[in-house]
C-alpha positions in Angstrom: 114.0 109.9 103.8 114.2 107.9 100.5 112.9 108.9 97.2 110.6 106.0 97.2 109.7 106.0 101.2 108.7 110.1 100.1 107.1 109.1 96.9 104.9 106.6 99.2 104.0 108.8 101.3 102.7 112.2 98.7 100.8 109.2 97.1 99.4 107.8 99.6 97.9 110.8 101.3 96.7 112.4 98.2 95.0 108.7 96.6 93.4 107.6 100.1 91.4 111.0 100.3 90.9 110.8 96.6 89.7 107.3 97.2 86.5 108.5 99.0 86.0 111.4 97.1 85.7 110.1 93.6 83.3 106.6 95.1 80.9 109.0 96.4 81.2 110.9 93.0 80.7 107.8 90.9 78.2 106.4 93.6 76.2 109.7 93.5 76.5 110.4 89.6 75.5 107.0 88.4 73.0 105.6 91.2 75.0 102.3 91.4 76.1 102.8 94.8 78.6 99.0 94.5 80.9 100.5 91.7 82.0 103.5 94.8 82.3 100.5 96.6 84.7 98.8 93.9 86.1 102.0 93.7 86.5 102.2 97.7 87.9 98.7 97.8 90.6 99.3 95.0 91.9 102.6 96.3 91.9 101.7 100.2 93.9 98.2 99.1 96.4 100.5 97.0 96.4 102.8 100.0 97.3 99.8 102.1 100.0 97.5 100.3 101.8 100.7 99.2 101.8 102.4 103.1 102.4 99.0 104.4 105.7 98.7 102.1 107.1 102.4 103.1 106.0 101.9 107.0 105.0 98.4 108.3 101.8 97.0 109.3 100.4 99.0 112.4 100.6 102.3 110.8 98.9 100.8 107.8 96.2 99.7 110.2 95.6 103.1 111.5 94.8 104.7 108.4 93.2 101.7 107.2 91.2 102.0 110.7 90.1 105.5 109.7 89.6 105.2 106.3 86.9 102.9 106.6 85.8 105.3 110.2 85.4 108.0 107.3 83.4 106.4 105.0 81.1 105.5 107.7 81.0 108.6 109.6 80.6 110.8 106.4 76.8 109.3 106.4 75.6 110.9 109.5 77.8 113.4 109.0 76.2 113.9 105.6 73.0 114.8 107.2 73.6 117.5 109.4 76.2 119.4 106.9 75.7 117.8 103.4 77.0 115.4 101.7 79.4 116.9 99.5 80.8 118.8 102.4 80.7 115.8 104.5 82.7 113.6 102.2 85.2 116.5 101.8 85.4 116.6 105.8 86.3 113.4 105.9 88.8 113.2 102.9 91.2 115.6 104.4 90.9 114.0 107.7 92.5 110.5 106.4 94.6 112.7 104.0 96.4 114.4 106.9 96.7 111.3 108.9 97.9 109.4 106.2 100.6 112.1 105.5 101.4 112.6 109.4 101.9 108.4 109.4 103.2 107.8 106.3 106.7 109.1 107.4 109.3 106.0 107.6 109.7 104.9 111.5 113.1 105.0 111.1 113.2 109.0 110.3 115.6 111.0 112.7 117.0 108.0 114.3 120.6 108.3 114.4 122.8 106.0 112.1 125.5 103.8 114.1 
């Protein structure tokens, strides 16, 4: 694996949980519940063009998929288990699968 195609990867599945967890934080902390959506929107399109330059499009989609799954799913979730543990829940969710597809497709394939 390249130094970049790694580099994409550790950033990718360290900002995308980060993402969620610092828009509810701003959200939460300042009542003005459309900058965590700024905040959502910048960090999932980071996420994005920077997974869909290491990997292609379809893994991109997936966590893309589930990133915004998360954010949806942390509000019910929220309410049986909290919301701070909720969001966390969710985080390392799309962190993991962000780190599981974030490795380059072409990854143990044999050079001709």
């Amino acid at each position: 694996m390249s130094a970049d195609a790694s580099r994409s990867r550790l950033l990718v599945a360290v900002v995308a949980p980060l993402t969620l967890f610092v828009a509810f934080a701003v959200a939460q902390s300042t009542g003005v519940r459309a900058l965590g959506a700024v905040i959502l929107l910048v960090g999932g399109l980071w996420c994005a063009v920077t997974m869909w330059r290491a990997v292609g499009w379809w893994r991109t989609v997936v966590v893309g998929v589930a990133f915004a799954a998360a954010f949806v799913l942390s509000h019910p979730l929220g309410n049986v288990i909290g919301s701070w543990p909720a969001v966390l829940a969710v985080a390392v969710v799309v962190g993991v699968l962000a780190w599981v597809l974030g490795r380059p497709a072409d990854l143990g394939r044999a050079s001709a």
